[in-house]
C-alpha positions in Angstrom: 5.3 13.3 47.1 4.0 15.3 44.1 7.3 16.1 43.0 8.3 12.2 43.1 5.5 11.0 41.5 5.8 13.9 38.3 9.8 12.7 38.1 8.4 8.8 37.9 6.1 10.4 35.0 8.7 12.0 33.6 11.1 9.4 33.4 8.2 6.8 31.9 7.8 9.4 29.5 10.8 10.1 28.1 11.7 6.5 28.4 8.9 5.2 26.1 10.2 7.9 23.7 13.3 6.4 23.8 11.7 3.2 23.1 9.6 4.3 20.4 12.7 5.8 18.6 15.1 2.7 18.8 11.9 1.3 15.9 11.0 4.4 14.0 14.6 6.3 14.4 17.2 4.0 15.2 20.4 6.3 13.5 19.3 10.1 14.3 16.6 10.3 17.1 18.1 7.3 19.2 21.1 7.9 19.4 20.9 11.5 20.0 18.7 9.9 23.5 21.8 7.9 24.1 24.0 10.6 24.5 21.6 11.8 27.7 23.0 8.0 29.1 26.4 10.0 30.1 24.4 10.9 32.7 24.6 8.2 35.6 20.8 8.4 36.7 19.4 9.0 33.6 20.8 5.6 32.3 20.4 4.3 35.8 16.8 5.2 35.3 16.4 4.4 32.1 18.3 0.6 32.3 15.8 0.1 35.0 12.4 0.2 33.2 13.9 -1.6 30.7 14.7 -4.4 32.3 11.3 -4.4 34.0 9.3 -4.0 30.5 11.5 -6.9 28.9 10.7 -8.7 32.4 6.6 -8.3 32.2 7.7 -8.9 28.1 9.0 -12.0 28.3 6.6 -13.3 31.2 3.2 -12.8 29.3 4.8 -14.7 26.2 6.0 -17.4 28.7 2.4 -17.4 29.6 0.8 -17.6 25.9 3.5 -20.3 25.3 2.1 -22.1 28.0 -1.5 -21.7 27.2 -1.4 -22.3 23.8 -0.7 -25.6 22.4 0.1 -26.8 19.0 -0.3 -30.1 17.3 2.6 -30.6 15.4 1.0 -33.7 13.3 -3.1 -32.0 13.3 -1.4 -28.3 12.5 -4.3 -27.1 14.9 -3.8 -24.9 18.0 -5.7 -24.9 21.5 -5.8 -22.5 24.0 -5.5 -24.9 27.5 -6.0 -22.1 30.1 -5.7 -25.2 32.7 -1.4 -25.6 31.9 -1.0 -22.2 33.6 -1.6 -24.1 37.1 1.8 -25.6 36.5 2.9 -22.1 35.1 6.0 -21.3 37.8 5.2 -17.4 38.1 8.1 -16.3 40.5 10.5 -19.0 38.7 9.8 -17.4 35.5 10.1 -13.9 37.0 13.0 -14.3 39.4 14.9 -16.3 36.3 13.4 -13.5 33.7 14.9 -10.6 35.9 18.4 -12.4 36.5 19.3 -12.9 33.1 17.6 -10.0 31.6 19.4 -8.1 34.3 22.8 -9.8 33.9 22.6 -10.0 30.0 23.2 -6.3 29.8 25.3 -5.8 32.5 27.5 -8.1 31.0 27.6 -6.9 27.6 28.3 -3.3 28.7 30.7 -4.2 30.9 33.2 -6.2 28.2 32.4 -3.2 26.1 33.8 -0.8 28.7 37.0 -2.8 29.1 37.8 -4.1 25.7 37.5 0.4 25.1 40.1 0.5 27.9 42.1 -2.0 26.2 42.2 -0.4 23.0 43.3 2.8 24.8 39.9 4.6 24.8 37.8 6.4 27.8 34.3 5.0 26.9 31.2 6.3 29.8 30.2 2.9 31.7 26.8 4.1 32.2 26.1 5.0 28.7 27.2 1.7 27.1 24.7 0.4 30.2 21.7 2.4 28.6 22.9 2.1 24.8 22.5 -1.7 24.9 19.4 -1.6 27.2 17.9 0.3 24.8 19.0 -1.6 22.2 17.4 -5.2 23.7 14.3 -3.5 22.9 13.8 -4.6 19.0 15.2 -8.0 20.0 12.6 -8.8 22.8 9.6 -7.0 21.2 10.5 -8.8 18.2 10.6 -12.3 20.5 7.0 -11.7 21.5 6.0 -11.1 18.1 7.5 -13.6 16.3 6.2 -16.3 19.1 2.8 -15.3 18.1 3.3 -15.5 14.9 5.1 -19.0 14.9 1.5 -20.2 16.0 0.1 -19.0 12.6 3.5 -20.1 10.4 7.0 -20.8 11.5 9.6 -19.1 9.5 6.8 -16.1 9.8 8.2 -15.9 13.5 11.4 -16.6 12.3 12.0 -13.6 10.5 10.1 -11.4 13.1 12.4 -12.1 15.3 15.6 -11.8 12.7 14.7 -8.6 12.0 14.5 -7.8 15.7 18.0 -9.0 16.4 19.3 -7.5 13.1 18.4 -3.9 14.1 19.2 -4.6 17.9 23.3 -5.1 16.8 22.9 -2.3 14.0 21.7 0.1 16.3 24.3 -1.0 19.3 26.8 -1.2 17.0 26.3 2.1 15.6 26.3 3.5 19.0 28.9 2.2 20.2 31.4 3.1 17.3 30.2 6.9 18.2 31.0 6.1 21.4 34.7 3.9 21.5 36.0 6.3 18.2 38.0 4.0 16.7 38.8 4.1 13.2 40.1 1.5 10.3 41.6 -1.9 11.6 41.1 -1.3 15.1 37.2 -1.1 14.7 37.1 -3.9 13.2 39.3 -6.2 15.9 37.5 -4.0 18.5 34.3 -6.1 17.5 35.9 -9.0 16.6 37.2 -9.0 20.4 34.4 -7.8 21.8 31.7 -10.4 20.1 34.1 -13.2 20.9 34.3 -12.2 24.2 30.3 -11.9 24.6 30.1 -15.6 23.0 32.7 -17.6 25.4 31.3 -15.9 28.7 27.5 -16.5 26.9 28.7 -20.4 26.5 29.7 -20.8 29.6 26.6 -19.1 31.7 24.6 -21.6 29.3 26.5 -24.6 29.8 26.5 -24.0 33.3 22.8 -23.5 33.7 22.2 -26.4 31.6 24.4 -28.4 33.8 23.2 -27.3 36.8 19.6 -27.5 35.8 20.6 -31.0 35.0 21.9 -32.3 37.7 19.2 -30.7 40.2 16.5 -32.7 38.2 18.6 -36.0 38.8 18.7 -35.3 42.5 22.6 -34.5 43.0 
């Protein structure tokens, strides 16, 4: 038990170092952490707290977007501590896990295989922690910038710009020192990859929406 219990505090350690480097040192510190991801159970690890921080993340902003209301036409903003009785916690959570869960499975996976295609060996489980790791300026910055909307818009804006620029510079980085390609080919490498991404995106979207649709109309 007390070997278990210092791994857990070990691995929540070196995970919120991790974390704290993707901010402070995206291109030297992080990336040297992402090469421990060749490692199956680090990254296993790793990809798991991640996707339950992002989880708990996105669930308390769910839960001040629900609390706090803004009028549009006064400008002024109440906190309505009554809306969260119609808050859906396990809704939020189960739908918060699934696509948090799925969002970088997916994107490591066409990674892997669009490497394969361009004739490389890329480590599955590293890609898996790279872009983990990497959601982490994109979803902090969400919760930031949400606040921040509350107080002026295109202030939340560009919190959560900045979040999503350093999220793809710091995946991007790692994953050219990962696939090796050089020239042309890195460049159609993304290109593929990106477009890839986008179509399956669209289509999980679409589908949700017209799913999500439908069940409201009864069918």
């Amino acid at each position: 038990m007390e070997t278990a219990n210092a791994n857990i505090k070990s691995s929540l350690k070196d995970a919120l170092e991790t974390f704290k480097y993707v901010f402070t040192k995206p291109g030297t510190k992080a990336l040297e952490k992402a090469e421990n991801f060749k490692d199956a159970k680090v990254s296993g690890i790793f990809s798991g707290i991640a996707v339950v921080a992002y989880v708990i993340i996105s669930l308390i902003s769910a839960m001040i977007s629900t609390v706090v209301v803004k009028s549009y036409f006064t400008g002024k903003t109440n906190v309505v501590f009554e809306n969260l009785k119609n808050f859906d916690f396990l809704k939020n959570l189960g739908d918060n896990l699934l696509y948090t869960a799925l969002a970088i499975a997916i994107v490591a996976a066409v990674v892997y295989v669009m490497g394969l295609i361009f004739k490389k060996q890329p480590n599955f489980m590293k890609l898996l922690g790279v872009v983990a790791l990497g959601f982490a300026p994109a979803v902090c910055a969400a919760f930031v910038g949400n606040i921040l909307a509350y107080f002026w818009s295109p202030l939340g804006m560009f919190a959560t710009g900045a979040g999503l620029a350093l999220m793809i510079s710091f995946v991007v980085t790692a994953i050219n020192k990962e696939i090796a390609l050089e020239g042309d080919k890195k460049i159609f490498f993304h290109v593929a990859t990106v477009t890839v991404i986008y179509v399956i995106a669209y289509l999980i979207v679409t589908n949700v929406l017209k799913t999500s649709i439908l069940g409201g109309l009864g069918f």
